[in-house]
N, C-alpha and C positions, 0 to 999 in steps of 0.2 A: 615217637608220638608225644610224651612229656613235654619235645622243647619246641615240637609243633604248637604245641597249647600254649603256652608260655609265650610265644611269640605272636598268638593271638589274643590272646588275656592281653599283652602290651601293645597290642593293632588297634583294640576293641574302645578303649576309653576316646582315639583318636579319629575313631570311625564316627563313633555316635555324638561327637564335636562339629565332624564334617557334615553331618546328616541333619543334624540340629540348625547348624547356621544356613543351609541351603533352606531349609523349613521359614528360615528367621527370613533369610533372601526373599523368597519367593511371597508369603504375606506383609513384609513391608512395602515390597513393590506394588501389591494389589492394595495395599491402603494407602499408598502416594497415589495410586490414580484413580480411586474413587475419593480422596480429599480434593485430589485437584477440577477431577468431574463436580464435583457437588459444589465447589468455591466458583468455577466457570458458570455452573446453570442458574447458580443461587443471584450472581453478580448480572448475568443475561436476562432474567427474571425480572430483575426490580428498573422499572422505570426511571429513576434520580442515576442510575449509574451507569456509567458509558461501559458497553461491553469490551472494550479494549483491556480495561481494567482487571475484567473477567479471567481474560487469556496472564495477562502479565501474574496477576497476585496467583494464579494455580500453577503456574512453572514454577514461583518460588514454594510455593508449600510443597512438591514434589520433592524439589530440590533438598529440602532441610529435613526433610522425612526419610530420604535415600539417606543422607550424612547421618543420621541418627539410628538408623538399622545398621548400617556399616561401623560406626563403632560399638554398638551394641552384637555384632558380630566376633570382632575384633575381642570383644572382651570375654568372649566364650576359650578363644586359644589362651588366654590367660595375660594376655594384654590390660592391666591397670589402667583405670580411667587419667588419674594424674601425670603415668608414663605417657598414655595416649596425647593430654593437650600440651606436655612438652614438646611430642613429636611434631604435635599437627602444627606447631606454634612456626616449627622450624621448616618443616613443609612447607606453610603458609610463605611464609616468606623466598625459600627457593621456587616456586611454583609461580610465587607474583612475579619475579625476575623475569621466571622462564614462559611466562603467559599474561607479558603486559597486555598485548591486543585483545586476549579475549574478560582480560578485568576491564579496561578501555569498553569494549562491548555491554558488560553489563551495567558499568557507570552511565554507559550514552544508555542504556534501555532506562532507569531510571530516570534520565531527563527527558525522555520521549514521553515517559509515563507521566512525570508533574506536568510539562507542558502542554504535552498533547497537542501536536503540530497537522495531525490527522486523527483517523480514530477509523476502526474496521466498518469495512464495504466503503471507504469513500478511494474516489480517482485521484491518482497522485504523481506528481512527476518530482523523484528523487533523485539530483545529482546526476540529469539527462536517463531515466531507468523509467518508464510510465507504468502504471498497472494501477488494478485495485485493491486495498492492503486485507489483507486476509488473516494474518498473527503478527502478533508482536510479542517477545518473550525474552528471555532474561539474554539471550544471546544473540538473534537476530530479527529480519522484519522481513517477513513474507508476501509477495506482490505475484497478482497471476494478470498476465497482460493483456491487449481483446482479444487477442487470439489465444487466449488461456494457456499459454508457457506459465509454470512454474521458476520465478524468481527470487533467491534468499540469498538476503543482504544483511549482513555485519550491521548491528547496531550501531557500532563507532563510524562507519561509512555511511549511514541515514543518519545520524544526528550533525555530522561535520559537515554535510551539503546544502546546497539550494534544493528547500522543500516549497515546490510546489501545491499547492493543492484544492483542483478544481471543487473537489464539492463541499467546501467550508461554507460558501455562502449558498441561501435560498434561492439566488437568482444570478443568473449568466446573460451577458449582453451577447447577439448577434453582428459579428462583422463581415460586410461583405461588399463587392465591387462590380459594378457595370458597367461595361464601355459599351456606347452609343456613338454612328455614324455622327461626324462633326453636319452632317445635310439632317441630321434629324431634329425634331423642337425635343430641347430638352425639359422645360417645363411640364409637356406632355409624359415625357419619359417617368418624370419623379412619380407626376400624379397615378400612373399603371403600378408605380413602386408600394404606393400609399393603399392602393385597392387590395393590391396582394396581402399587405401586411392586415388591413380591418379585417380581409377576409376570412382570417386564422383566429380563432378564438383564444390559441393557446400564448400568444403575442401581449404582451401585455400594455396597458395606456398609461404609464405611470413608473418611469418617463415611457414620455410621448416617443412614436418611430421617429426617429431623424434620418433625409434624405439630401444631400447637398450633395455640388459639385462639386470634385475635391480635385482634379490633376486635369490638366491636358494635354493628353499622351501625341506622339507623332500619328497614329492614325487613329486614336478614338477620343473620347470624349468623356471619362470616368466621374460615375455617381457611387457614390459612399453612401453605405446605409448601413443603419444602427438600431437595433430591435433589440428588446428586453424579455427574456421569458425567464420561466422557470429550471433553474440548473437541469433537473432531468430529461426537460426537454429539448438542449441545445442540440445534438445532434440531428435529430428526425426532421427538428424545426428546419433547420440550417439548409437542408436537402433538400428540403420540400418549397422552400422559399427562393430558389435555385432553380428549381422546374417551374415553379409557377411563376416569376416575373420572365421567362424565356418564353413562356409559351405566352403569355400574356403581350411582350414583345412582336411578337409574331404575329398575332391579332391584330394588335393595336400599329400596326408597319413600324415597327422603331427596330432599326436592324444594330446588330452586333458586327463591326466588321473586325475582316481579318488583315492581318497586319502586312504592309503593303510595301514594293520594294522594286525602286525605278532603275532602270538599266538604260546604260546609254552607251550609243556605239560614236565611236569617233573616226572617220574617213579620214583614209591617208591623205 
């Protein structure tokens, strides 16, 4: 019984080490994610500051909040702080070796963050990947696409590509194409074009619609048209401006043909 005790008396100093730093664990973690909750809501709150900001500056304070309960952990086993940045010094350096791409990662989040080539909820086409950006954080850029798939991309793979991105500007031009029978007045055809377009409110006068002939295909007659609206509205516009000069077509006799293809027989 004596060397039972004895060898819990020497368990005991090592137990209440382990119980302690799980303690330390467990409220550091819950103070990194309500620092980084409170720096996201704080930064989404105030109108002068793009909520992008929100997400990137709370991943780093999580981040440096973990690092500092972890060595403050460490120093509970009897790990010296001065031993500690020796180590981490040497760390540092094996770890950068062995983890270029993801230091690469958070250099490119850094320049996503100064530049700011997008910023959350706009549509974006990165390096051929379309969606709309959702987070951006110390390590990668999260995009969910219209069919709401979940996409996460490498910071260093979003900063190194052709960044698209449709919703930077206030306004989107509409392009789109009509073939008319060569037996139809094409004049007439523009002017059905131009009705359609006054007839949308959401189209904007400034620039003006443009309607021209632009090609003349082997069996139709192609009118190029050019409308201005509002970014959010380009899709619905787009549709709807689609059905209504077709049906307006239809009305008005201006036919769409289809593409046509002469066969010739040859007698022995």
């Amino acid at each position: 019984m004596a060397e039972i005790s004895e060898q819990l008396g020497a368990f005991a100093p090592m137990l209440y080490s382990a119980i302690k730093a799980l303690i330390f664990l467990i409220v550091g973690y819950l103070i990194a994610g309500w620092v980084s909750g409170t720096i996201r809501r704080r930064v989404n709150a105030s109108a002068r500051l793009d909520n992008t900001l929100g997400n990137f500056f709370a991943s780093i304070a999580k981040w440096l909040i973990m690092a500092v309960v972890v060595i403050a952990v460490l120093q509970l086993f009897g790990f010296q702080a001065t031993s500690l940045v020796a180590v981490l010094g040497a760390a540092t350096l094996a770890i950068g070796l062995a983890l270029q791409g993801t230091l690469a990662d958070i250099a490119a989040g850094v320049m996503l963050i100064v530049f700011r080539p997008f910023k959350l909820g706009q549509f974006v086409d990165i390096g051929g990947t379309s969606g709309t950006v959702k987070d951006l954080n110390l390590f990668f850029t999260e995009l969910a696409t219209p069919d709401n798939v979940q996409i996460i991309m490498p910071n260093g793979r979003a900063w190194g590509s052709v960044i698209t991105n449709y919703s930077a500007h206030a306004t989107r031009r509409v392009d789109l194409t009509f073939g008319i029978d060569y037996g139809d007045d094409a004049d007439k055809a523009m002017a059905i074009i131009h009705t359609c377009a006054a007839a949308d409110d959401r189209f904007l006068n400034d620039p003006e619609p443009w309607v021209r002939v632009v090609n003349l295909n082997d069996s139709s007659v192609d009118l190029g048209v050019r409308l201005w609206c509002k970014a959010e509205d380009y899709w619905e516009l787009k549709f709807a401006m689609t059905k209504n000069v077709k049906e307006a077509f239809d009305k008005g006799g201006i036919s769409i043909p289809y593409p046509h293809q002469v066969e010739i027989h040859k007698e022995a």
